[in-house]
C-alpha positions, 0 to 999 in steps of 0.5 A: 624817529625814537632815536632821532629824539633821543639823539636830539635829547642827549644835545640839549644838556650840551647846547645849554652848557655852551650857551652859558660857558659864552654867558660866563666868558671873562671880558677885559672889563669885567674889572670895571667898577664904573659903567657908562651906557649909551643906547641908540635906537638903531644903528642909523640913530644920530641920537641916544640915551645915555646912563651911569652904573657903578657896581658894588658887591649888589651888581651894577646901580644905576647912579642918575636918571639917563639923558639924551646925547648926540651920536655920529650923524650916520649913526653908529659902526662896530668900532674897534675896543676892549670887545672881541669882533668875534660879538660883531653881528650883522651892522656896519663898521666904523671907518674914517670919515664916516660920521658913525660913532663907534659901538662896542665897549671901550676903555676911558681914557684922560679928561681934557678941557681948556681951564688949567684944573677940571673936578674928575678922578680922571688924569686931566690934560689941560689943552694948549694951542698948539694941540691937536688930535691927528686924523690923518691915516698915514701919520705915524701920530694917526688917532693921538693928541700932539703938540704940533709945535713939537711933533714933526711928521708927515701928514699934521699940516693936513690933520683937522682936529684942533684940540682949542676949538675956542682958538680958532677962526670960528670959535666954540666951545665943544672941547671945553671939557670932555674926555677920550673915548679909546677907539682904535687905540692901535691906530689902525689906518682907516679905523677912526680917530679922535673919539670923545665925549664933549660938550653939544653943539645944540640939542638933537645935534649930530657929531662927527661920531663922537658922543656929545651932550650938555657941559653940565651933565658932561661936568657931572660925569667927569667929577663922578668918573675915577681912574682907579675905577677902571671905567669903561664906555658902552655905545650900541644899538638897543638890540645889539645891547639885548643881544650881548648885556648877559655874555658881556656881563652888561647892567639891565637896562631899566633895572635899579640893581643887577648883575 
């Protein structure tokens, strides 16, 4: 029994040394200086709390009060991103037409809206008609934005993400500014497609598994969020975010400053 306890002694040192080699791993956002939050209750919530950090030599601050967004209206799925799938605990994973919003961390990718010039430090693309978001697993364009008046390939005539909401036979405005979300950035067949955040259809509104919220906070983050600020988007169930804020190096949550 003696032996068994110091054997089981001589391993504590080493369970803590793994334990923070795991906390200390670099992550391909730790260059991030501009940090968006979204936080869901579980991983069937189609709403959540969304916040924006911004780090300096202090840590990661908290810049405005966190707000209320709609998620996918089956809640959220591990999706594919910057995050390694080897963090993926128990939960289900995004695939195509599923309504969950994808939950990890992922790269911010270019604004877009309908007017020809939008405030944002993000690379604006002003929308036209003939631009849509292909969601067509087996198009070779699956999960990127194309003018299909150009752009010929199998598969468009039957993708359902036009870009000018406002063009069609039932107009809104969701798209009218918003911003890309980078999931499946590889286009993996199934994996998803066409993820933003853009303006709510209404409050407690549940998306296709984008993330949506009002055009004045989404105003406010675009003219807030700079491209040389390498900014990244985090969406993930409160216990998966308990989980994963200190291997991921992730802000606490509730904390005006932290590291």
């Amino acid at each position: 029994m003696n032996a068994l306890r110091f054997a089981f002694a001589a391993l504590l040192p080493l369970l803590a040394a793994c334990a923070s080699v795991a906390a200390s791993r670099a992550q391909p956002w730790d260059n991030a200086r501009q940090l968006i939050v979204v936080t869901t209750a579980d991983w069937d919530a189609p709403t959540g709390t969304l916040r924006a950090f911004e780090r300096d030599g202090a840590g990661w601050r908290e810049t405005a009060p966190g707000f209320a967004v709609n998620v996918g209206r089956s809640g959220a799925g591990w999706g594919l991103g910057l995050h390694d799938a080897r963090d993926q605990d128990a939960g289900p994973v995004k695939r195509e037409g599923d309504g969950r919003a994808p939950a990890g961390v992922f790269a911010i990718g270019p604004a877009f809206g309908y007017a020809p010039e939008l405030s944002t430090g993000l690379a604006y693309k002003p929308m036209q008609a003939n631009d849509w978001c292909i969601d067509v697993p087996d198009s070779p364009l699956y999960n990127r934005i194309v003018d299909r008046s150009l752009a010929k390939a199998p598969g468009l005539d039957r993708a359902s993400e036009p870009m000018r909401r406002d063009l069609q036979a039932k107009p809104d405005d969701l798209y009218e500014v918003g911003f890309v979300i980078e999931h499946n950035a590889q286009a993996t067949p199934q994996g998803g497609s066409c993820i933003f955040a853009h303006v709510q259809r209404g409050i407690d509104m549940p998306t296709a598994g984008c993330t949506s919220m009002p055009e004045d906070a989404l105003r406010g983050l675009l003219a807030w969020l700079r491209e040389d600020a390498h900014p990244a988007f985090v969406l993930l169930p409160q216990a998966e975010y308990a989980r994963l804020r200190a291997a991921w190096h992730l802000p606490v949550l509730g904390d005006t400053t932290s590291h």
